[in-house]
N, C-alpha and C positions, 0 to 999 in steps of 0.2 A: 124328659131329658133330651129326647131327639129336638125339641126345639130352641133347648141350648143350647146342640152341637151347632145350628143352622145358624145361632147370632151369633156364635163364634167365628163358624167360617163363613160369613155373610162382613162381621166387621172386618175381618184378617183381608179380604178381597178385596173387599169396598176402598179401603185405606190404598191399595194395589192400583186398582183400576185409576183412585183420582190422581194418582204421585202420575204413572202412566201417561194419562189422556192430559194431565199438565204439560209434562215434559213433551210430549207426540203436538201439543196446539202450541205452546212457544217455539219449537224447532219449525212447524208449518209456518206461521206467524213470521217469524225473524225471517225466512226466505224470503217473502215476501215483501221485506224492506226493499229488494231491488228491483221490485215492480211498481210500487207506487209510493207516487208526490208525498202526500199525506204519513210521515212518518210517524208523527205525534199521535194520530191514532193506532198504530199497529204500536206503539211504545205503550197506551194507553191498556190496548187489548193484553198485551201481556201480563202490564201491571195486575189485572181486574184476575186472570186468571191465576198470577201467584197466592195472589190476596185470599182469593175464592178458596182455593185449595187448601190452602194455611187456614182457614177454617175450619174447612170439611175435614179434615185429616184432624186437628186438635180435637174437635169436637169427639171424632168417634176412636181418638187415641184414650180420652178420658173418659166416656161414657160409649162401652160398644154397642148398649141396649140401641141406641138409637138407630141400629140396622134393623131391630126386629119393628121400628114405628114407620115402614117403607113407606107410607103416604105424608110423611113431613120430609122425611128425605128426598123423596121424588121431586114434592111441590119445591122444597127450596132449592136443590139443585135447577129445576126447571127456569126459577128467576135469575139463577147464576150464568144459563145457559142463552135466556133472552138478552140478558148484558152483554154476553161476548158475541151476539147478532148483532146489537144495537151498535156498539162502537167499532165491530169492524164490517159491517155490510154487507156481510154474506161469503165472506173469501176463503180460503182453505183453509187456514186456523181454527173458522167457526165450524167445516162440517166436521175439522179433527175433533174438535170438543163434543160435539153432537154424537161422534162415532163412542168416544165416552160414557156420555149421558145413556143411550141404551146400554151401555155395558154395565154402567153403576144402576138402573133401573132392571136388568138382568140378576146381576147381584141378589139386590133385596127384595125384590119380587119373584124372581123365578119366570117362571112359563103364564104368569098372571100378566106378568108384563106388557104381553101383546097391544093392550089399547092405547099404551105410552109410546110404545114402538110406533104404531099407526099415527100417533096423533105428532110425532118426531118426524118422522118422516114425510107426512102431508108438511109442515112446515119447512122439510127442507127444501120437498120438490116447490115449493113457492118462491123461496130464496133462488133454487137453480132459474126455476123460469123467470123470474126479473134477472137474473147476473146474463143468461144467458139472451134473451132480447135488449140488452144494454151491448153486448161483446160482440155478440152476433159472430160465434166461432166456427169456423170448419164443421163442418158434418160429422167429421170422424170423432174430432174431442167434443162435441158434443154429447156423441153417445157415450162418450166415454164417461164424461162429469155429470151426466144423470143417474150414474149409475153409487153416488154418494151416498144420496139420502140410504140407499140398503143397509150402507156400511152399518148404521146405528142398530139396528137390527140384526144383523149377524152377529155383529159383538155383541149384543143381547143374550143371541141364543147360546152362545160359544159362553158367555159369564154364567147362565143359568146351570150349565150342562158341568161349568166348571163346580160350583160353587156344591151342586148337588153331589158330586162324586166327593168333594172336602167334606163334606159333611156325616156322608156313609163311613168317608175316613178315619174320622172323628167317632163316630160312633163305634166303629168297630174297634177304634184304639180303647176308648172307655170300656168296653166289654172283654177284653182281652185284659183289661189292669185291674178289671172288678175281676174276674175269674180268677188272675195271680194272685192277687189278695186273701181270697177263700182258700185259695189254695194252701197260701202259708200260712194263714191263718186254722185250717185245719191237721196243717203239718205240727204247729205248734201247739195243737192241743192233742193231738196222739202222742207224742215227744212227752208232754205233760204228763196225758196220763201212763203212760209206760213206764215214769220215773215216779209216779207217785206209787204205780202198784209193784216196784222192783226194790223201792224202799220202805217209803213210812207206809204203808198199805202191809205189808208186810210185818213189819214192824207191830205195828197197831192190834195186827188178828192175833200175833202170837200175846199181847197186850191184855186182849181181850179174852182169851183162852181161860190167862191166868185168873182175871179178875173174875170171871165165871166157877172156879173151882175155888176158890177163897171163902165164901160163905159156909160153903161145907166143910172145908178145911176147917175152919174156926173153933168148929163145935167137937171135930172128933181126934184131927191132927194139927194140935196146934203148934211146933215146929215144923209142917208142911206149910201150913197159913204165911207163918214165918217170911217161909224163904219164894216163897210164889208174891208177897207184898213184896219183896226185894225185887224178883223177876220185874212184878207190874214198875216199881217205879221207876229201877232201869230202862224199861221197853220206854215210859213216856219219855224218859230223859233223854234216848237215842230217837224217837221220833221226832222231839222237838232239834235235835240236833242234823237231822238230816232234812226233815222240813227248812232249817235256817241253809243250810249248805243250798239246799235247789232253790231258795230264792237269792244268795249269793251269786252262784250261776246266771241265774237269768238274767240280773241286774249286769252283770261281766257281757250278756251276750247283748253287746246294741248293733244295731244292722248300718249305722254309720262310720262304725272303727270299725278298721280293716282285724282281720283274724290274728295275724302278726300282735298289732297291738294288744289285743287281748291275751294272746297270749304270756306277753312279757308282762303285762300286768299280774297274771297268772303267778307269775314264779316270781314277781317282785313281794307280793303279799304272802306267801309261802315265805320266803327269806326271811320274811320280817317277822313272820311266829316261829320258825324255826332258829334261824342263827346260821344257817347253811346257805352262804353264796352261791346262787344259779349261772351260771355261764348261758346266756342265751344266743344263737345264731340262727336269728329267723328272717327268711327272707320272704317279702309281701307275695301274698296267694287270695286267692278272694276262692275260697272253696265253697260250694252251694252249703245252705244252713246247718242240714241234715250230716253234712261228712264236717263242718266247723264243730259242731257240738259235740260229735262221738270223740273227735278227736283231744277236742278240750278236756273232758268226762275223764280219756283213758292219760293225759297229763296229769289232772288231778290225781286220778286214783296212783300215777305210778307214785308222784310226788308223799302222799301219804304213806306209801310202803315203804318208800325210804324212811322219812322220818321215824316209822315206826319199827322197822326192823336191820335195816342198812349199815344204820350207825358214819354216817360218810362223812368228809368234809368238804366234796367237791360234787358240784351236778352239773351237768352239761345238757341242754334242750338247743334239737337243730332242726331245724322246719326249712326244707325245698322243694323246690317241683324237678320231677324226672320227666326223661321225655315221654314215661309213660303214668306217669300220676303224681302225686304225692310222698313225698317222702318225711317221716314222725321219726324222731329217735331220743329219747332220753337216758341217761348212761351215768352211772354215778361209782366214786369209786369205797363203796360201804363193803360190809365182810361177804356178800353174796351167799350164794345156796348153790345146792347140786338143782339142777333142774331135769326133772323128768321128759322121759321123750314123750308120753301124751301129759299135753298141761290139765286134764281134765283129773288127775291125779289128784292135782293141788286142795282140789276143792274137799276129797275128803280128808284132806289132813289140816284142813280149817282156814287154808287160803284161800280165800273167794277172790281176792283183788285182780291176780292177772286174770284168772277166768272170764271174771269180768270184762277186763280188760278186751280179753281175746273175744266175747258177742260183740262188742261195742265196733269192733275195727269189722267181725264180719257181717254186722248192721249194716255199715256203706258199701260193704262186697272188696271189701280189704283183708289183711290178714295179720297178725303180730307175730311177732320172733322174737325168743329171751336169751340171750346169751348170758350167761352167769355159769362161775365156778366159787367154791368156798373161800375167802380170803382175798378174790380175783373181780369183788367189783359186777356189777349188772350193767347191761345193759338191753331196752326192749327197744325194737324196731319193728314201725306199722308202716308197711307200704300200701297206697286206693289206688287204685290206676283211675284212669280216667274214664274209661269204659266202665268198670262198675259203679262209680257213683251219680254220673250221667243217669244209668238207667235208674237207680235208687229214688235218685230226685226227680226225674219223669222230664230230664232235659232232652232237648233233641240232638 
């Protein structure tokens, strides 16, 4: 894998360095229209360099592999490189492209580069000393313009140094999205299994209970037999039933619709087996998975305790953010209940739903509120701050 990240960031550069040392050799090049006769060649030289480039760049825009084949890349660049010598004779254009040439030889080689460096450089210090016993310049720009040939070289080292640090880049981002991956990935098999053993797991043992004392029923109590065959074939009939709901769910939870949208998908599919219009006012929240799902769970479940004991004709579902988390509210106006001051009450009098309800909200380090009187309508309200389900989901 690391020598995938390296043609990655080796093509992403290379394509850099030539667009670059194009544009850095036609601006040298076109200056240099006001220095010499011969126009037609510096019009020449440019052409060759657009041409060149518009290859190099198509080539490894369509095939990036061809950064990790640095020795055709080298060799052909190198004859793109004697072209713009050839037609323009050594001038500044040609050491701008040469400064290039080691940077793209940096690129796809690295620190291997060095012999290409050297062998760039001894050619350019050849070009200076013909330009320069032809001009026969001041002493001062003399030293000055032998000091070119390096350029290719530096830019060498400077593209090597770059391209290595892109790459770690690269690396580290891949290890960072494989770790988030497993992450959620293991997030959503403990989710999994927590709902499979708080339902059909559950379900299934009281299942199996029965069907374990049934053979001996048979023989000694046959109306016990009886009614334990009722028990097992209920227990299957509600395990298949809650098995189909948790794959409902999941199918509901895609990580490309926003939570909103699921939502109202939520209450629109409800509407449509019950006959009770949902009023929904949800405004977009992108909440980590772990507090999307609990909160989904305690929609459904309130939704079913309407239908099932409510009696209502109106629902109202409102989804916000506070400036300290989350704000869940579901409210309907059915014949309501007295509700106890501890909800754990509920459970022994056969309501499991908001109990439920109420682990689900302190799963994300949230809490629920039921306000309900007899005749006066429910309503439950779950506030998450932000701070607890940050740390829930192991954000920073």
């Amino acid at each position: 894998m690391v020598s995938t990240d390296r043609s990655v960031a080796a093509a992403a550069l290379a394509r850099a360095v030539l667009i670059g040392r194009a544009v850095a050799t036609m601006i040298a090049a076109a200056a240099g229209l006001m220095l010499v006769d011969d126009r037609w060649r510096v019009a020449e030289v440019l052409a060759l360099v657009a041409l060149g480039t518009g290859v190099e760049v198509g080539l490894l825009a369509r095939w990036p592999r061809l950064a990790a084949r640095p020795l055709v890349a080298i060799a052909a660049d190198s004859v793109l490189l004697l072209g713009v010598l050839a037609l323009s004779g050594g001038d500044v254009g040609y050491f701008a492209f040469a400064a290039g040439a080691g940077a793209l030889a940096g690129v796809v080689l690295g620190l291997r580069a060095v012999p290409v460096w050297t062998v760039q450089a001894a050619l350019s210090f050849a070009v200076i000393g013909r330009v320069l016993h032809r001009l026969d310049p001041p002493a001062e720009l003399a030293a000055f313009v032998v000091a070119f040939p390096l350029a290719g070289a530096l830019a060498g080292l400077g593209a090597s140094i770059l391209t290595s640090a892109l790459t770690r880049y690269l690396e580290l981002s891949r290890s960072l999205v494989a770790s988030a991956q497993r992450s959620a990935a293991a997030s959503e098999r403990a989710r999994l299994a927590r709902e499979l053993h708080d339902s059909v797991s559950k379900t299934l043992r009281g299942v199996s209970l029965a069907a374990l004392a049934l053979p001996t029923s048979l023989r000694r109590q046959p109306a016990l037999a009886e009614q334990l065959a009722g028990t097992v074939a209920a227990g299957a009939t509600a395990a298949a039933r809650q098995a189909r709901e948790l794959l409902e769910e999941m199918r509901l939870d895609v990580p490309d619709r926003d939570f909103a949208t699921s939502l109202r998908e939520l209450c629109a599919a409800w509407t449509a087996a019950t006959g009770v219009p949902v009023r929904t006012v949800l405004e977009h929240l992108d909440p980590p998975i772990t507090v999307g799902y609990e909160l989904s769970r305690i929609v459904r479940e309130a939704l079913a305790n309407i239908a099932n004991h409510a009696y209502a004709r109106r629902v109202t579902v409102r989804l916000a953010p506070t400036r300290r988390g989350i704000l869940l509210e579901i409210s309907d106006d059915g014949q309501g209940f007295a509700v106890p001051r501890d909800l754990t009450r509920l459970q022994t009098a056969g309501h499991f739903g908001i109990v439920g309800m109420t682990e689900r909200a302190r799963n994300v380090g949230g809490e629920l509120h039921v306000d309900s009187a007899p005749g006066a309508g429910t309503t439950i309200t779950v506030r998450v701050p932000t701070s607890a389900y940050a740390a829930v989901d192991g954000a920073p």
